[in-house]
Structure formats: structure tokens, C-alpha cells
C-alpha positions as CSV (number, residue, x, y, z in Angstrom):
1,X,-18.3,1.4,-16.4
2,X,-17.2,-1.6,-14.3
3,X,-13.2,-2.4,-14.5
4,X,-12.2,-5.5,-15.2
5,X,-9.9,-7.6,-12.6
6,X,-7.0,-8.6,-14.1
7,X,-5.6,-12.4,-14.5
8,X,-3.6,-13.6,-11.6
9,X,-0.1,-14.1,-12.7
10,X,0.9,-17.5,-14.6
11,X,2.6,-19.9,-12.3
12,X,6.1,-19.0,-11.5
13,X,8.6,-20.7,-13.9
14,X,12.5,-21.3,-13.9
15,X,14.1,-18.8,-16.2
16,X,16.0,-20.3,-18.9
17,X,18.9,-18.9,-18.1
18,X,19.1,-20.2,-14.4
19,X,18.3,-23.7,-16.2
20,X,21.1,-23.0,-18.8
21,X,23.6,-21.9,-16.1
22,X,23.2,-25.2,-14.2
23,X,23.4,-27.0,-17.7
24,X,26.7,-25.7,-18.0
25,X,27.9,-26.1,-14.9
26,X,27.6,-29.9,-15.2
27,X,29.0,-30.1,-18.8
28,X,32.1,-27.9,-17.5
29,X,32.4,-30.9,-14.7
30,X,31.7,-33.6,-16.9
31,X,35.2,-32.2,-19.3
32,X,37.1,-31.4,-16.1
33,X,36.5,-35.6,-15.5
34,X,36.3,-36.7,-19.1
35,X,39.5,-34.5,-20.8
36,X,42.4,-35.9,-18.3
37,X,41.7,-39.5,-18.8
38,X,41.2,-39.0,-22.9
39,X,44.6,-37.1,-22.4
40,X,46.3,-39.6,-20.6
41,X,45.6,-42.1,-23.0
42,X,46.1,-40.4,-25.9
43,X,49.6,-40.0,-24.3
44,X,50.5,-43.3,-24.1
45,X,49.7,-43.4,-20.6
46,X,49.8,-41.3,-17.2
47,X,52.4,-40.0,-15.7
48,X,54.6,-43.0,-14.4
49,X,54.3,-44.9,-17.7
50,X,57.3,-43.5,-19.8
51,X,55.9,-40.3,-21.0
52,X,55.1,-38.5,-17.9
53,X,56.2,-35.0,-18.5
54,X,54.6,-34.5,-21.6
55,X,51.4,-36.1,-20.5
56,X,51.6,-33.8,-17.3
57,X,52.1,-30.6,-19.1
58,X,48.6,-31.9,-21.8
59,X,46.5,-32.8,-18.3
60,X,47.9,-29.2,-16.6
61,X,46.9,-27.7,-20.2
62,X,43.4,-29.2,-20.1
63,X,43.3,-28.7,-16.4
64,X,43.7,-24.7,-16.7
65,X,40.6,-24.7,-19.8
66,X,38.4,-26.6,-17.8
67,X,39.1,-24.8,-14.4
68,X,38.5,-21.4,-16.5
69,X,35.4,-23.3,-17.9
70,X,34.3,-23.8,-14.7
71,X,34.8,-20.1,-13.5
72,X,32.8,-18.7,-16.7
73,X,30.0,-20.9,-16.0
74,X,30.0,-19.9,-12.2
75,X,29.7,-16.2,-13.4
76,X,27.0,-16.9,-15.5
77,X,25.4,-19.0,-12.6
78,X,25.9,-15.6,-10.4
79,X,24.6,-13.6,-12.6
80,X,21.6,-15.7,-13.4
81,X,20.5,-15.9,-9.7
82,X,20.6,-12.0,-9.5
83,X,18.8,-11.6,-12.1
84,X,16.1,-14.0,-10.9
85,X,16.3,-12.3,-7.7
86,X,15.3,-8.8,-9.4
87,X,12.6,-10.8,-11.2
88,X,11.4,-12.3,-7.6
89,X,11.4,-9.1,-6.2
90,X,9.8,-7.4,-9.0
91,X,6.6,-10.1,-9.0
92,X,6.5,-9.4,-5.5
93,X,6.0,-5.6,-6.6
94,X,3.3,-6.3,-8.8
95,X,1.2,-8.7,-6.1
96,X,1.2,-5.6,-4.1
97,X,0.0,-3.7,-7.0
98,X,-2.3,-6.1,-7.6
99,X,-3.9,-6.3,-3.7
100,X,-4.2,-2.1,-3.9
101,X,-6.0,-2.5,-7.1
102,X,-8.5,-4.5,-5.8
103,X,-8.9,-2.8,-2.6
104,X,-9.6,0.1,-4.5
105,X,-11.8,-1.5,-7.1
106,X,-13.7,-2.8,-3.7
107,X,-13.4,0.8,-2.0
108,X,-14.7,2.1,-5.4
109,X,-17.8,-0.2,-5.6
110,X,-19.0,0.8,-1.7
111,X,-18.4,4.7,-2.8
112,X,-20.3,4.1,-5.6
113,X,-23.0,2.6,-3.8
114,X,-23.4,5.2,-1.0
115,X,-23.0,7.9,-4.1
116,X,-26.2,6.3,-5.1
117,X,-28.1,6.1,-1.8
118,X,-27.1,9.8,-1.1
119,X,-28.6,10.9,-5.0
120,X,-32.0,8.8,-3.8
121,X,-31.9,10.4,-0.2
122,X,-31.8,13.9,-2.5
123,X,-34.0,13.5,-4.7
124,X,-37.0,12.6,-2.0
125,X,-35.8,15.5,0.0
126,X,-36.2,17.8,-3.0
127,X,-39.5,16.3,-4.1
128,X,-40.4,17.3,0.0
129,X,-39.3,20.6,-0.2
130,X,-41.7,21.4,-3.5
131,X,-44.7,19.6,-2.0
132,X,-44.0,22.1,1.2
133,X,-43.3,25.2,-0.6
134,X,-46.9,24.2,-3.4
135,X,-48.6,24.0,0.4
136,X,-46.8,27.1,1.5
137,X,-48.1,28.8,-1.6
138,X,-51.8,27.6,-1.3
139,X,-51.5,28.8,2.3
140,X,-50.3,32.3,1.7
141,X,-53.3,32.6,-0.9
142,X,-55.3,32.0,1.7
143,X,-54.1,34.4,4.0
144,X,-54.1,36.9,1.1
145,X,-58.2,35.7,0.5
146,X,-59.0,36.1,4.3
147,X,-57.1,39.8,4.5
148,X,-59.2,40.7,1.0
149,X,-62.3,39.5,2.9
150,X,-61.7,41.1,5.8
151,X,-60.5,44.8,4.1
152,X,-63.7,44.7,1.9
153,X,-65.7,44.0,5.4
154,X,-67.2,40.7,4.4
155,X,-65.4,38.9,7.2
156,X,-65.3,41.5,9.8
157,X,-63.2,41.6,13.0
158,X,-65.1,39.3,14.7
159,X,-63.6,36.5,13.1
160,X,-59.8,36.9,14.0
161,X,-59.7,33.0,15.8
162,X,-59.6,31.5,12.1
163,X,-56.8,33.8,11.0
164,X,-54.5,32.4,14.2
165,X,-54.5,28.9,13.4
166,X,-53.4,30.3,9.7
167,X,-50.2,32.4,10.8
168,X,-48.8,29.5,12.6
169,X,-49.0,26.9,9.9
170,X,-47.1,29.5,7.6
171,X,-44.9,29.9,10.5
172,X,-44.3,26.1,11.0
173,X,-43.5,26.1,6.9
174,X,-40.9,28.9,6.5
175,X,-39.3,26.9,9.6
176,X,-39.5,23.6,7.9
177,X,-38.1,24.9,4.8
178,X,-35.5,26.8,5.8
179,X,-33.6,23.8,7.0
């Protein structure tokens, strides 16, 4: 069964909320510009034109919501950049995952090959071993034929020479297959 590698990662986009954040950020500047001057003029003026305390105390007013504007968008602005900082660090996590897998997959594949070459190596060495021990077999008949002939006096001692030659191949063979 072969694994499948899996897709690289989609290109890295900007969270929404980092986009959101920044969104806000220049909204909460564009009031902090845009509220004093509508103030002012709803007001009959800034502050030197007849009406200055009241006017003052509207601009302070809009002053303070857009300044606490300002700091709630900054918090979400913090909180958006550690959260894209997790997220970094966590794709960073899974590229390492990702390399290990497919070193292993690769280690896997060469393991699996030399699994294979081993099972061949085996099975030759096996199909050895019966030829020798069918030869080993045929051998000790032999033997066994040459001590009947000998016993029942057909062959007679004077025929040892051809018995020699015999022992040592059947020694050579229980040494060959013993290893």
C-alpha cells in the first residue's frame, strides 16, 4: 500500500481579523479628525468665536470617545498579531511535520526495497540448500549401495580407493550445509 503525499499548504493569507484590526484603526483616526471640526461647527464655531466653553467641553467629549476608540482598536490590533503569531508558529510546526513525513515515507520506500532484496537473497539460498541436501541424499544412497555390495562380498576389499573419494564429498556437504 503506497501513502499518498499530502498537498503543500495553500499560500499564506492575511487573517481577517489582522485586516479588520487595521480597518478600524484608520476609521477610529478618520473620527478622531472628522468629529472635532463637525463639532466645532455645529457649535457656532471654535473656541474664540463666542461659544468657546461649550464648544470645548463637545470637542473634549468627542476627544475622550475617539481616544477610547482608538485604544479598543489597538487591543484588538494586539491581539490580532498574537494570534497570527500562534498561527505562524503553528504552520511552521506542521512544515516540520511535513519534512519527517517524507523522510520517512523516503526511509520507508529504501526499507522496503532492501526487505525485498533480502526475501530474493532467501529464497535462492533455500532453493541451494534443498538442491545440496537432494545431492546429499543421492550420495548417502550410494554409500549405503557400495557398503551392501561390499558386506554381501560382491565388491570386495580390494576396492576401498572408490569408497575415499565418496566419504569426503559427504564430508564437504554436511560442511556446506551446516552453515
Amino acid at each position: 500500500m503506497e501513502i499518498s503525499r499530502p498537498r503543500p499548504p495553500p499560500p499564506a493569507r492575511r487573517p481577517w481579523k489582522a485586516v479588520a484590526a487595521a480597518t478600524l484603526a484608520v476609521a477610529a483616526v478618520v473620527v478622531a479628525v472628522t468629529v472635532p471640526t463637525v463639532l466645532c461647527r455645529s457649535a457656532g464655531g471654535c473656541a474664540g468665536a463666542g461659544g468657546g466653553s461649550e464648544g470645548l467641553a463637545r470637542l473634549e467629549e468627542a476627544l475622550d470617545v475617539t481616544n477610547r476608540s482608538l485604544a479598543e482598536a489597538r487591543e484588538q490590533r494586539d491581539g490580532c498579531r498574537k494570534e497570527l503569531g500562534v498561527l505562524e508558529e503553528k504552520a511552521s510546526e506542521l512544515k516540520q511535520a511535513l519534512a519527517e513525513v517524507i523522510r520517512l515515507e523516503e526511509e520507508n520506500k529504501e526499507l522496503r526495497t532492501e526487505v525485498s532484496r533480502q526475501q530474493e537473497q532467501l529464497e535462492q539460498e533455500q532453493s541451494r540448500r534443498e538442491e545440496l541436501q537432494q545431492q546429499n541424499q543421492a550420495l548417502q544412497e550410494q554409500l549405503r549401495d557400495t557398503r551392501s555390495q561390499q558386506t554381501s562380498g560382491n565388491g570386495g576389499p580390494d576396492k576401498p580407493s572408490g569408497l575415499l573419494p565418496l566419504l569426503l564429498v559427504l564430508l564437504l556437504l554436511g560442511l556446506l550445509l551446516r552453515k
